[in-house]
N, C-alpha and C positions, 0 to 999 in steps of 0.2 A: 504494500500500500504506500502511496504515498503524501506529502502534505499540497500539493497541487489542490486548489479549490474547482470541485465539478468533477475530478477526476479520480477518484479513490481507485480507481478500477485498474489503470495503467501502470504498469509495471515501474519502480523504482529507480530503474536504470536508464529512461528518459532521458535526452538531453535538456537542459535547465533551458537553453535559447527556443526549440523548439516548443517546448510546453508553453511556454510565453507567450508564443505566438497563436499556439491552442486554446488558450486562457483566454486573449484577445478576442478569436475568432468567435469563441461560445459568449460572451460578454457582447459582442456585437451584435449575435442573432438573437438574443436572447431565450434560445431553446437547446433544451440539452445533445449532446452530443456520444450518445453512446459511443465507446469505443471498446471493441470484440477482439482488436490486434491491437499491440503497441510494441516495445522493445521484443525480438528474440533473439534468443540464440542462436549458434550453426546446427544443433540436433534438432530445436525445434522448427526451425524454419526451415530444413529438409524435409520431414516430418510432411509441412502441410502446404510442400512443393513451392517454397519460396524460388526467387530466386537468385543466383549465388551471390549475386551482387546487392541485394536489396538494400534500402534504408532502415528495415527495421531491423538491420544486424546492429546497426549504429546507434539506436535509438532515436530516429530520426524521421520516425513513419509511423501514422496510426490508421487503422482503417476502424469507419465511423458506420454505424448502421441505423441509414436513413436511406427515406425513399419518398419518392412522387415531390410534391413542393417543397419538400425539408431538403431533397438531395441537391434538388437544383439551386437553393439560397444557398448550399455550403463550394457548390462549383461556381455559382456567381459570384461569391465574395471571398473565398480562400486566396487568389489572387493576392487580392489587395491587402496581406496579412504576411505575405512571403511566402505562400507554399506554391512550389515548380513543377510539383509532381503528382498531376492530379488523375486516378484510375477510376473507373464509374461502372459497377455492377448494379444495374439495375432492370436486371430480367429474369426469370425465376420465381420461386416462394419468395415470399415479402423478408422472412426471418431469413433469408440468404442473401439481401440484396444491400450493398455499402457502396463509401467511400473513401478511396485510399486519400490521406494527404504526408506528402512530405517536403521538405525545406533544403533538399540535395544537389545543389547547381553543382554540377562539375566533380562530382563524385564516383569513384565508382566506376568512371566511364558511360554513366547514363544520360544520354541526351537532355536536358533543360534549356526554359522550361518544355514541359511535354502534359499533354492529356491523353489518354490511355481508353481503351475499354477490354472488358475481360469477356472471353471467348464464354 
């Protein structure tokens, strides 16, 4: 757990800049932002087919689950908060549908910014 306001859920090993930024984002929408990912490790983010390079090895990625007008306030306004890295699953059961954000310019070797969709 950690002392982040809004976010008890998010693993501890976060980065402090990025949470900042998550803090801001949820403070500006004024609606909670579930998050189902945040920091992993290399076993678990094997596990649930990350991939090798990802942000959330870094602590630098949380993926939020929201859907229909909630998803699209968090794609319209993550921008303007710093995040480069933005993925959009929103097709499926509703409880499988998110979005990824992360703050990774030039990391990694993954292109930034970039918007994504998952197959």
């Amino acid at each position: 757990m950690s002392d982040w306001p809004y976010f008890s859920e998010v693993d501890k090993r976060m980065d402090g800049d990025f949470m900042d930024k998550l803090i801001a984002l949820r403070q500006d929408l004024g609606f909670a932002l579930p998050v189902n990912s945040s920091f992993r490790d290399p076993e678990h983010n094997k596990r649930v087919g990350g991939a090798d390079n990802s942000p959330h090895l870094l602590g630098r990625a949380v993926d939020i689950a929201v859907s229909g007008e909630r998803a699209f306030k968090v794609v319209q306004a993550a921008p303007r908060f710093g995040f480069v890295g933005i993925g959009v699953k929103q097709h499926g059961p509703y409880e499988k549908r998110f979005i990824h954000l992360d703050d990774c310019e030039n990391v990694n070797g993954l292109p930034r910014p970039w918007v994504w969709t998952y197959a």
